[in-house]
C-alpha positions as CSV (number, residue, x, y, z in Angstrom):
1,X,25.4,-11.9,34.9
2,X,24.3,-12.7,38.2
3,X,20.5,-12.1,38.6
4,X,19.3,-12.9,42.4
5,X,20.4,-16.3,43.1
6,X,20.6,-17.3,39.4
7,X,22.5,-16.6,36.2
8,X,21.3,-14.6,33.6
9,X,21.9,-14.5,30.0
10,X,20.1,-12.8,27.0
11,X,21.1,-13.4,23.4
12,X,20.0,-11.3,20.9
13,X,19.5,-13.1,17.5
14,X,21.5,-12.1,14.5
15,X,21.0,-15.0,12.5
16,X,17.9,-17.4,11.7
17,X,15.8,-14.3,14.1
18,X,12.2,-15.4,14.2
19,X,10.4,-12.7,12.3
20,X,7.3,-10.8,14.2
21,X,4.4,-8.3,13.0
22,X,4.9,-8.4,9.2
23,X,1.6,-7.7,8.7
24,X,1.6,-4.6,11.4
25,X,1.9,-4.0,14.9
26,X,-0.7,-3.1,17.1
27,X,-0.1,0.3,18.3
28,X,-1.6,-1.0,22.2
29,X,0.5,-3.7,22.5
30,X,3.4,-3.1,25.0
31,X,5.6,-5.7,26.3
32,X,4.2,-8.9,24.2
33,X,5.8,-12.5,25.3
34,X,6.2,-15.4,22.8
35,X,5.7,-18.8,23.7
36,X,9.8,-20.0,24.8
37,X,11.4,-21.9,22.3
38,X,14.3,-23.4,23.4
39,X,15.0,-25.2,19.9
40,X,15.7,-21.9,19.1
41,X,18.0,-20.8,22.0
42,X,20.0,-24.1,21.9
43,X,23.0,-22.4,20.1
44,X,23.0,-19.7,22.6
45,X,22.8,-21.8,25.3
46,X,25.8,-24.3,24.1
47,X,28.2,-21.1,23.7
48,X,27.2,-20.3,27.1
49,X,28.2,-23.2,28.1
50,X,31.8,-23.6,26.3
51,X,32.4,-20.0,27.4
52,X,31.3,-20.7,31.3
53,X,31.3,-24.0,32.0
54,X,28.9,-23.6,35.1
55,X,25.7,-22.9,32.7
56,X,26.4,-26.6,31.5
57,X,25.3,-28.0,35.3
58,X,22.6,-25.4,35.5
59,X,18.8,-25.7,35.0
60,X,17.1,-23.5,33.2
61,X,14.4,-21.1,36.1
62,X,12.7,-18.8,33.6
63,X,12.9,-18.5,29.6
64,X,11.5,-14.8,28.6
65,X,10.6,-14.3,24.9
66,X,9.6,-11.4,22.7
67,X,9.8,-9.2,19.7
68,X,12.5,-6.2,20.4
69,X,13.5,-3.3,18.2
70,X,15.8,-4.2,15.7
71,X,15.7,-3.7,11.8
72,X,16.4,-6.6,9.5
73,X,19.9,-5.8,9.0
74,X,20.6,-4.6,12.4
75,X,21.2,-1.3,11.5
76,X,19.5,2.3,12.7
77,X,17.5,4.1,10.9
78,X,19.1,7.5,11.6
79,X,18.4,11.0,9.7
80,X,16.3,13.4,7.6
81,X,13.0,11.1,7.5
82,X,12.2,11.0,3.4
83,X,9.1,12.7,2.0
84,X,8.6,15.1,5.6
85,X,9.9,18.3,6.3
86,X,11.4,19.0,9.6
87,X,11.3,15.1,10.7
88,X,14.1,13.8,12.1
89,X,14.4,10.1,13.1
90,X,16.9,7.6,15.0
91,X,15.1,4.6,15.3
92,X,15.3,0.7,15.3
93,X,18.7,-0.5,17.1
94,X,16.9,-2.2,20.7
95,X,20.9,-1.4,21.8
96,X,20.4,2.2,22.9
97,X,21.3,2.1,26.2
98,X,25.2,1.3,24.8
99,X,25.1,2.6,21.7
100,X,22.4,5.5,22.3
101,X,24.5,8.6,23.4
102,X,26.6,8.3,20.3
103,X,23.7,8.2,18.4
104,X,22.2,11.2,19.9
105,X,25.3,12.9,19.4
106,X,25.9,12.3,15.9
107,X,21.9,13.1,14.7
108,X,22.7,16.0,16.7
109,X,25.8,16.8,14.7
110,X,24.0,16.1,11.2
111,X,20.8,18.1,12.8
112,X,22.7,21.4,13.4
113,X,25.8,21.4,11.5
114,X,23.8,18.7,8.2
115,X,27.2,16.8,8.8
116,X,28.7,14.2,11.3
117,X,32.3,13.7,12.3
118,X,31.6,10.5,11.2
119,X,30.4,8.7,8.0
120,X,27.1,7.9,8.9
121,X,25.6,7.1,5.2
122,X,24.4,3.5,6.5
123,X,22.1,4.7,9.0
124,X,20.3,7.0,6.4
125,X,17.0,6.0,6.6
């Protein structure tokens, strides 16, 4: 998208994702940048290219890097929270502005009604 007088683009890794925090996560830390890695972004940055040819004659400004919110399989963790009472949880797709009103809507389903209108079995933390 157009961002100022630049291009913008922002790939979300699926495959070959740099892991982050597997020993735990500082509960202080808020908005941690990586050091850019453009080895890593090189496939991103090709299909950019074959898909809109114009990122091929551009520079690269700015390269912004960090962990986000995703579980390993790219799934939510949505539901009854296991061993506590009362806990209810949606948690771990970094997505939510697209995906987060359906997701609010079906906990809510499974919440009041202990059903969805969809199969949500996946998400079942």
């Amino acid at each position: 998208r157009r961002e100022i007088d630049s291009l913008l683009i922002g790939p979300y890794e699926t495959r070959n994702s740099i892991t982050y925090g597997l020993d735990g996560i500082d509960w202080n830390l808020h908005f941690h940048l990586t050091p850019p890695d453009l080895e890593q972004l090189a496939p991103w940055l090709e299909i950019s290219a074959e898909r809109f040819p114009i990122f091929a004659e551009a520079g690269i400004k700015q390269v912004v890097s960090g962990p986000i919110t995703h579980t390993p399989d790219g799934g939510y963790l949505m539901g009854p929270a296991p061993g506590v009472r009362n806990y209810w949880m949606c948690a771990g797709a970094s997505i939510g502005i697209t995906q987060g009103p359906g997701a609010g809507k079906f906990l809510a389903q499974w919440m009041v009604h202990g059903q969805t209108e969809i199969n949500v079995r996946e998400m079942d933390p």
